[in-house]
C-alpha positions in Angstrom: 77.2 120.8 21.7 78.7 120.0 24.6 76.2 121.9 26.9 73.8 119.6 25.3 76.1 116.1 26.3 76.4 117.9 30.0 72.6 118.0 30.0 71.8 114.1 28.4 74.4 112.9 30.7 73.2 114.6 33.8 69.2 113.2 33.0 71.2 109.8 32.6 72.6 109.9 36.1 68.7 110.4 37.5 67.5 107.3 38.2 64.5 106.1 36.3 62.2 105.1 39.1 62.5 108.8 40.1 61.7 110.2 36.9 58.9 107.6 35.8 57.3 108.7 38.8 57.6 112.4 37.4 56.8 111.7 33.7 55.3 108.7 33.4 54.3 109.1 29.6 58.0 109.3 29.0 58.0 105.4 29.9 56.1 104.9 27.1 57.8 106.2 24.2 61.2 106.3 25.5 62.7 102.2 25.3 65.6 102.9 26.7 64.1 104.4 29.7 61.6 101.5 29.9 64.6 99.3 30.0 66.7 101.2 32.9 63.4 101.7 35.1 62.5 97.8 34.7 66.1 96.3 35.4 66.5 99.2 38.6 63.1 97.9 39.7 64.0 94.1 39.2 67.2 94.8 41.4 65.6 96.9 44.0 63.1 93.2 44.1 66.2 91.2 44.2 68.0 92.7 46.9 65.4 93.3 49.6 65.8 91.3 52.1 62.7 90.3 53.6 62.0 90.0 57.5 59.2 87.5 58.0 59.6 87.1 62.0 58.1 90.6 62.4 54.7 92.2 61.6 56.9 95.3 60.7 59.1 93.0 58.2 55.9 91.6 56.9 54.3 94.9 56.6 57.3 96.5 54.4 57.1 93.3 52.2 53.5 94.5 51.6 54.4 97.7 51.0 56.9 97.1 48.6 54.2 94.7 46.6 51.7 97.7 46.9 53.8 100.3 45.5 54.3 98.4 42.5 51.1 97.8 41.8 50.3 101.1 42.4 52.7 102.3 39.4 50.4 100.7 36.8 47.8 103.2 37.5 49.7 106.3 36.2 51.1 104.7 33.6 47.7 103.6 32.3 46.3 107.0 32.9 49.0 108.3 30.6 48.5 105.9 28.2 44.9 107.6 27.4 45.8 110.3 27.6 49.0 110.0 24.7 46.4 108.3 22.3 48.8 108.3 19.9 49.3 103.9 19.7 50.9 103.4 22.4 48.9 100.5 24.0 51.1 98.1 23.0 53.8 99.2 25.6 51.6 99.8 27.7 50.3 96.4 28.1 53.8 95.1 28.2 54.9 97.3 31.3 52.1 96.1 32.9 52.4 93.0 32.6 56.3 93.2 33.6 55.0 95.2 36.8 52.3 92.4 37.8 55.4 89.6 37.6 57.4 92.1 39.3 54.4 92.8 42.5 54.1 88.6 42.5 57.8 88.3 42.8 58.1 91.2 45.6 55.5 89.4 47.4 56.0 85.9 46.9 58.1 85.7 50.5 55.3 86.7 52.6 52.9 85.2 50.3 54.7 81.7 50.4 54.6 82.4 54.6 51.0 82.8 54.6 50.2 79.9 52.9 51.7 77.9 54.8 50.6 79.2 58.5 47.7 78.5 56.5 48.5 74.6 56.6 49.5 75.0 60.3 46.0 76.2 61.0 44.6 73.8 58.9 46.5 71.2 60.2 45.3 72.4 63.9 41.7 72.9 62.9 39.6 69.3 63.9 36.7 68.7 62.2 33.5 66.6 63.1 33.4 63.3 61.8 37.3 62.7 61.4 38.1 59.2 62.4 41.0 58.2 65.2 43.3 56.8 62.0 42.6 60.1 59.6 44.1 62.2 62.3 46.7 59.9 63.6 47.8 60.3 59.5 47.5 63.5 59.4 49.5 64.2 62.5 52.2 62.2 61.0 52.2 64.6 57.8 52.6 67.3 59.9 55.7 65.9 61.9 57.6 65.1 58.5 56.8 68.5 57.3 59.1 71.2 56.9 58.3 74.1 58.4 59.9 78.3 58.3 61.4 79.4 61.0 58.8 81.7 62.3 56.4 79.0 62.0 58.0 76.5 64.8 55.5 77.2 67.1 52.4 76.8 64.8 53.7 73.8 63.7 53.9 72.4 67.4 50.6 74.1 68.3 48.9 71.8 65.2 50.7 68.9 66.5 49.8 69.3 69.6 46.0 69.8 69.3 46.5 66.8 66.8 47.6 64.4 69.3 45.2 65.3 72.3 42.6 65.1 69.3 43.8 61.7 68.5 43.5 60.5 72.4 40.0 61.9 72.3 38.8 60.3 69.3 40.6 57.0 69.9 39.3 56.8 73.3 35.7 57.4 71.9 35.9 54.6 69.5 36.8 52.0 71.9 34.2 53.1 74.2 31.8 53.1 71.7 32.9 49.3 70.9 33.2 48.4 73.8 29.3 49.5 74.4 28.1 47.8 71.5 29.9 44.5 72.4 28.4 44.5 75.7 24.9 45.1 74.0 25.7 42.1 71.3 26.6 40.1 74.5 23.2 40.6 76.0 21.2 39.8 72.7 23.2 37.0 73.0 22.4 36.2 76.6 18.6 36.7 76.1 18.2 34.8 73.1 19.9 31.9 75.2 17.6 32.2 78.5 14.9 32.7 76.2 15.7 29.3 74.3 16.7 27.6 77.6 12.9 28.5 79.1 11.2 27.1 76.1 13.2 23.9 76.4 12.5 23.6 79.9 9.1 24.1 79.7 8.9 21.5 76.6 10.6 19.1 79.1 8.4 19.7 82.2 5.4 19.4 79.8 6.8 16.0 78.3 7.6 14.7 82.1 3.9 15.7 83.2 2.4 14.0 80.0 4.3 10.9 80.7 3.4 10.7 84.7 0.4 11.3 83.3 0.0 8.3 81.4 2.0 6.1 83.8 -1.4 7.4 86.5 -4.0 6.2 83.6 -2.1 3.0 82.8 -1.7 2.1 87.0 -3.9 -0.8 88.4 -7.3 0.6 90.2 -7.3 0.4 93.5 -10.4 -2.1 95.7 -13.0 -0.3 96.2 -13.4 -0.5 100.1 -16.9 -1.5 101.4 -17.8 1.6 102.7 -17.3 3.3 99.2 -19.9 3.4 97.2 -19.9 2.3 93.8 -19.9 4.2 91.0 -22.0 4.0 87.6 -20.1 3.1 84.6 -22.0 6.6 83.3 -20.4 8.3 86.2 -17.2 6.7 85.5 -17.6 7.7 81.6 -18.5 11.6 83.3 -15.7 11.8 85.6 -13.5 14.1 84.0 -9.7 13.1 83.5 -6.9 15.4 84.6 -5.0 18.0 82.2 -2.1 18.8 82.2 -3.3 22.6 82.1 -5.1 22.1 85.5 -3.5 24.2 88.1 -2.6 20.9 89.9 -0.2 20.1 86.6 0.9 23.7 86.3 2.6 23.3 89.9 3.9 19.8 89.3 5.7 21.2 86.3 7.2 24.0 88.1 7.8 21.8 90.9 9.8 19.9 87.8 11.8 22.8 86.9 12.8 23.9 90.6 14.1 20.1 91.5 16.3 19.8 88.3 17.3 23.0 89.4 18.3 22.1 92.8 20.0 19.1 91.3 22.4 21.6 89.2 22.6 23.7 92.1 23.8 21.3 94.4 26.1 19.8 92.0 27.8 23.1 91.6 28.1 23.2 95.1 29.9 20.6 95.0 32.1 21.7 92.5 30.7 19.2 89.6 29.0 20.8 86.7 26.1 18.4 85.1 25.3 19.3 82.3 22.0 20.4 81.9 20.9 17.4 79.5 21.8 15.3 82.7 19.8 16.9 85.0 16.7 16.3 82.9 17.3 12.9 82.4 18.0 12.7 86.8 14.5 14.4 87.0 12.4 12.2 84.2 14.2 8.8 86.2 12.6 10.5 89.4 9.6 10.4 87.5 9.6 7.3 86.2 10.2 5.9 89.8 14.0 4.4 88.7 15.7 6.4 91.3 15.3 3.9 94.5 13.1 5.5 97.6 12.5 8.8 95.1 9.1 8.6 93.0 7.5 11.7 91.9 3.6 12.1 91.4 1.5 14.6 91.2 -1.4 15.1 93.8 
């Protein structure tokens, strides 16, 4: 009897981690060691400290994640091979190993989601306007960040900002451009108007001289002129103002109200352009004294 209490107690002292990995069927029909392996493996979870700053602390966090996981697959294996209804444990070991592997991980998981954001963050995509990454630069400067991740974080904000100086200096450019282009619409459409409204002017000042000419006393015919039939004076064709003789006395129009703006600007007196016209039709109308316009 007490041979057999030396022997119970000295399997007791084993841990169960070390005989699971022996027997592993014994974990499904012995509670009591299901109990003891579980809480030694929940305390061997709690207690690791994990080292995130090296690739060889990351690594062992890994590790430790794998070997759990890789305890399921003898314990299922045993599990057909028992046959003998013991599924139900089964599934429930399992399942406390998976929250166990998650929990073992969850350090280095947690760390790589978030140099995931920091890459994310420093990651700038086409299309992204001058205010989207000025906000999410912003984001990133309020957000916490681990440790080992100082540097990514200041790497993200720092292709952030020089993204943001790019972007920014694009968009004014680009409005800049299409101010200048809404400026020379502008400028076109306003020569454009300006020509028809001289030319409507010159047109209307040549029309007028025009009838001033037909409405002007004839002149004696001198004795050595012969005279003319009242057929030939019905033939004699009258002048138009589309005759290249009217075609220069209207540009000859435009270029004297011209000078008259020019010369007043000269002189440091803008006239208006209205003013100018009405200075060129009182040339033609023979109101200016010693100045009378005609056309030859």
């Amino acid at each position: 009897m007490n041979m057999l209490f030396e022997i119970s107690q000295a399997e007791s002292l084993v841990p169960a981690i070390v005989e699971v990995e022996k027997h592993p069927e014994h974990l499904l029909i012995d509670e009591k060691l299901r109990a003891r392996f579980l809480t030694e493996l929940r305390s061997e979870v709690a207690s690791a400290v994990p080292d995130l700053s090296t690739a060889k602390g990351r690594d062992e966090i890994r590790s430790r994640a794998a070997k759990i996981n890789r305890s399921k697959s003898p314990i299922n294996k045993a599990a057909v091979a028992l046959k003998n209804g013991v599924d139900t444990a089964r599934k429930a070991i399992v399942a406390e190993l998976e929250t166990l592997e998650i929990e073992a991980r969850k350090p280095l998981t947690e760390w790589e989601e978030e140099k995931s954001i920091w890459t994310d963050f420093a990651t700038i995509r086409e299309g992204w306007t001058s205010d989207l990454v000025l906000g999410r630069m912003e984001a990133a400067k309020e957000m916490a960040a681990h440790p080992t991740l100082f540097a990514d974080k200041g790497k993200a904000i720092s292709a952030l900002s020089s993204a943001y100086i790019r972007i920014k200096e694009a968009e004014e450019e680009k409005e800049e451009l299409e101010r200048l282009r809404e400026a020379e619409r502008a400028r076109i459409d306003e020569e454009r108007r300006r020509k028809d409204e001289e030319n409507r002017e010159a047109v209307e000042l040549a029309a007028e001289l025009d009838a001033r000419r037909e409405m002007r006393p004839a002149a004696a015919p001198s004795t050595v002129a012969r005279q003319t039939t009242h057929e030939e004076k019905v033939a004699e064709p009258k002048p138009s103002i589309a005759s290249p003789a009217d075609a220069a006395f209207v540009a000859l129009l435009t270029e004297i109200r011209e000078d008259v703006e020019r010369a007043a600007a000269n002189a440091g007196v803008a006239i208006p352009v209205q003013a100018a016209r009405a200075i060129v039709r009182a040339m033609v109308a023979g109101k200016v004294r010693h100045i009378q316009l005609s056309q030859a």
